[in-house]
C-alpha positions as CSV (number, residue, x, y, z in Angstrom):
1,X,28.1,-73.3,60.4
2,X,27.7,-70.3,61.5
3,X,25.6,-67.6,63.2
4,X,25.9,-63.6,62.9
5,X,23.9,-61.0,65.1
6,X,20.2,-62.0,63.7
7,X,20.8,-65.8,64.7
8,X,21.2,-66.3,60.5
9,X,23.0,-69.7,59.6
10,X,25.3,-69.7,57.2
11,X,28.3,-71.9,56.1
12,X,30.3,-71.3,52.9
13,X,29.6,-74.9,51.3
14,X,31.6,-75.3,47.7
15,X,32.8,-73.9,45.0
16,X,32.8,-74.3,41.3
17,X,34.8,-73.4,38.4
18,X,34.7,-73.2,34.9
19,X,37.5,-75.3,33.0
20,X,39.2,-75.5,29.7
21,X,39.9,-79.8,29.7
22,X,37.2,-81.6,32.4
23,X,39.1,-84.3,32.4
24,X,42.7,-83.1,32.9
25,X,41.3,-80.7,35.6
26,X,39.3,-83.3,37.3
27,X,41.9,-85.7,37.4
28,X,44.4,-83.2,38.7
29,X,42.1,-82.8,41.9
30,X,41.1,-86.2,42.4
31,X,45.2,-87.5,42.5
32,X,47.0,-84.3,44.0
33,X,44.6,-83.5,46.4
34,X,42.3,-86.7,46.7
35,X,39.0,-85.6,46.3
36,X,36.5,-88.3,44.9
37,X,34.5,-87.8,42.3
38,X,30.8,-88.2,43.3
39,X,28.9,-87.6,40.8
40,X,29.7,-86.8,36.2
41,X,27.0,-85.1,33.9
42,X,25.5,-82.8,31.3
43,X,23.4,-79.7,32.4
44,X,22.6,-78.1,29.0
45,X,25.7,-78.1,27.3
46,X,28.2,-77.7,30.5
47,X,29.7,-80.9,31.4
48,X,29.9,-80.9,35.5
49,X,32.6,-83.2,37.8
50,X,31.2,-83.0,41.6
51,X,34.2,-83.5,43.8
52,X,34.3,-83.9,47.4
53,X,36.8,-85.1,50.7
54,X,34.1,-84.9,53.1
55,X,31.2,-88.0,52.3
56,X,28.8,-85.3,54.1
57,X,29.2,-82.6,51.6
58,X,28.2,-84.0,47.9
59,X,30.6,-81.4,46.7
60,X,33.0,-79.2,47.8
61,X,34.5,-78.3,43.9
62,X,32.4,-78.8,41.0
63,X,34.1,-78.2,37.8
64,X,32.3,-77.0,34.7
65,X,33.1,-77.2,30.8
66,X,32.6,-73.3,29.4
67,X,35.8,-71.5,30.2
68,X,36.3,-69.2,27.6
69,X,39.3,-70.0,25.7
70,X,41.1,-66.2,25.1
71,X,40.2,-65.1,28.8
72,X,42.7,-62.0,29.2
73,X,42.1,-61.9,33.2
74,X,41.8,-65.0,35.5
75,X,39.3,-64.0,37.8
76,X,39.8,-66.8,40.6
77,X,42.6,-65.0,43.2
78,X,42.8,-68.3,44.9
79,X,41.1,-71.3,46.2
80,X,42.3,-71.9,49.6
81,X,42.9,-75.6,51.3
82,X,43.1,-76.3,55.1
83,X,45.8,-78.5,56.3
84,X,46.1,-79.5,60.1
85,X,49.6,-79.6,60.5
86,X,53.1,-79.3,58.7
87,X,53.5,-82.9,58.3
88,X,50.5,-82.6,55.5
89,X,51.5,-79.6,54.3
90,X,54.9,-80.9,53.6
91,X,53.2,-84.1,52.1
92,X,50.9,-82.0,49.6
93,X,54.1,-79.4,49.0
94,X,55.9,-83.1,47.3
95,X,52.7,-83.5,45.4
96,X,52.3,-80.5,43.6
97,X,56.2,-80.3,43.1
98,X,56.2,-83.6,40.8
99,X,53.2,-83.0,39.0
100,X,54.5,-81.5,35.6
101,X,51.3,-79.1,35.1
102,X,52.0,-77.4,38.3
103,X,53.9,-73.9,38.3
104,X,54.8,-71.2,40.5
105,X,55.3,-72.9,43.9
106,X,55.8,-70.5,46.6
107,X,56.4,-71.5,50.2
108,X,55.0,-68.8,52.6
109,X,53.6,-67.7,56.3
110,X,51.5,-65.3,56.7
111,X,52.1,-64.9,60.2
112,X,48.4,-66.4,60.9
113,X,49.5,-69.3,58.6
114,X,52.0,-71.3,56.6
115,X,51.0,-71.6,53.2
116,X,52.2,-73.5,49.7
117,X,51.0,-71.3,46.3
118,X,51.0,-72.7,43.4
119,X,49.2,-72.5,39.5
120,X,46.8,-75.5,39.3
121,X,47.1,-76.9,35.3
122,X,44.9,-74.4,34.1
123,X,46.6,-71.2,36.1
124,X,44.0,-71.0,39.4
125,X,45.9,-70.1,42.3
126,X,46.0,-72.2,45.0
127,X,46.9,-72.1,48.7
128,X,47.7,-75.2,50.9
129,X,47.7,-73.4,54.5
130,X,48.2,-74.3,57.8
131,X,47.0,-72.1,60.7
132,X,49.3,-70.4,63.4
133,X,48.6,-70.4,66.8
134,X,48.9,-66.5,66.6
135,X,47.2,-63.6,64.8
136,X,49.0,-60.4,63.2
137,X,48.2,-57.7,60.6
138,X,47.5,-58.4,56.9
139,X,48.3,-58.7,54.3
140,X,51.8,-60.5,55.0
141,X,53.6,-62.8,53.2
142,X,57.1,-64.1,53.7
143,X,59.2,-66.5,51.9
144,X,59.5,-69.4,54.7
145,X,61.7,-72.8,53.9
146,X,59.4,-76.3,54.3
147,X,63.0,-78.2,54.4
148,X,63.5,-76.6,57.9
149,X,62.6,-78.4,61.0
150,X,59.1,-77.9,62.4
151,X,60.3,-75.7,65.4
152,X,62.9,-73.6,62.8
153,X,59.5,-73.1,60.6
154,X,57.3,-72.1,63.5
155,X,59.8,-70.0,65.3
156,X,60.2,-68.0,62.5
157,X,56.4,-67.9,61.7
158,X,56.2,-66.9,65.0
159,X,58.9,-64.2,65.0
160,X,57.6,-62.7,61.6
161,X,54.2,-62.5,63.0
162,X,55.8,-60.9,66.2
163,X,57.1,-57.6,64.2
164,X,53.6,-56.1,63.3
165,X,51.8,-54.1,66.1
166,X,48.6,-56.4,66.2
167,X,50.4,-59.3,66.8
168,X,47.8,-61.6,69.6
169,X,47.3,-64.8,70.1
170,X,44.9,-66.4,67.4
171,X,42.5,-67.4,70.7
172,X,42.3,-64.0,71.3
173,X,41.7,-62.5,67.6
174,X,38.6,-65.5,67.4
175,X,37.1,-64.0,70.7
176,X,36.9,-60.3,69.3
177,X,36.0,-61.1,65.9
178,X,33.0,-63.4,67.8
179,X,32.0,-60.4,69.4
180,X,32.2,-58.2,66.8
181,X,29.9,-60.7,64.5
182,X,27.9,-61.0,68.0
183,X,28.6,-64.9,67.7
């Protein structure tokens, strides 16, 4: 949670999306990226899946029957998952590599983070990232190879990150952005 210059809580909670199949989608996100399913109903004529990691949040993904079926423009850029180290992002990266609905895998740093892009079944974008210890300027993104070593990936994270002229610490990037949200 948390608070902005008027002592205003607020945490981003979940999200929800509309789908074409319910249960291809919601089976997708309970076996690639084990959530559980906490709850399965009708509101009207939208189906809903509530899905959630975290047994405090009743959902953190809730998806919804009533995506239009000739949609020219996806309007999701990408739903973003948190990793805390390589060793799950590698472990997620085999996951969405066998699962035959999966497309467009990209490995990737962003300086500020190692990330894994892909198309879920329906086409969202998603991003499986890993924070950096530093911060540089974005948008960056860079192919990066999750074959290499931990220190070969974070050296050249780090490197990468290095070249643009804002390049800091991430420690020191969270101290002025708390200031400048007057956190």
């Amino acid at each position: 949670m948390t608070q902005a210059k008027d002592n205003i809580q607020l945490s981003l909670s979940h999200l929800g999306i509309y789908v074409h199949d319910l249960e291809k989608m919601s089976a997708f996100y309970k076996e690639t990226f084990e959530f559980t399913q906490t709850d399965k109903g009708d509101l009207g004529h939208t189906q809903l899946v509530f899905l959630s990691r975290d047994p405090a949040e009743h959902h953190q993904l809730v998806l919804a029957t009533g995506r239009p079926e000739n949609l020219q423009f996806n309007l999701i850029n990408q739903i973003s998952f948190r990793v805390p180290n390589l060793d799950n992002l590698r472990r997620f990266y085999e996951r969405v590599k066998k699962h035959n609905d999966v497309n467009d895998i990209q490995c990737v740093t962003h300086g500020n983070a190692v990330s894994i892009y892909c198309r879920d079944p329906e086409g969202n974008r998603l991003e499986i990232f890993m924070d950096t210890p530093w911060y540089c300027d974005q948008p960056l993104r860079e192919s990066i190879d999750l074959d290499l070593s931990d220190d070969a990936i974070m050296a050249q994270a780090e490197a990468i990150a290095r070249k643009y002229p804002k390049f800091k610490l991430r420690s020191e990037w969270y101290e002025e952005m708390r200031q400048l949200m007057g956190v």
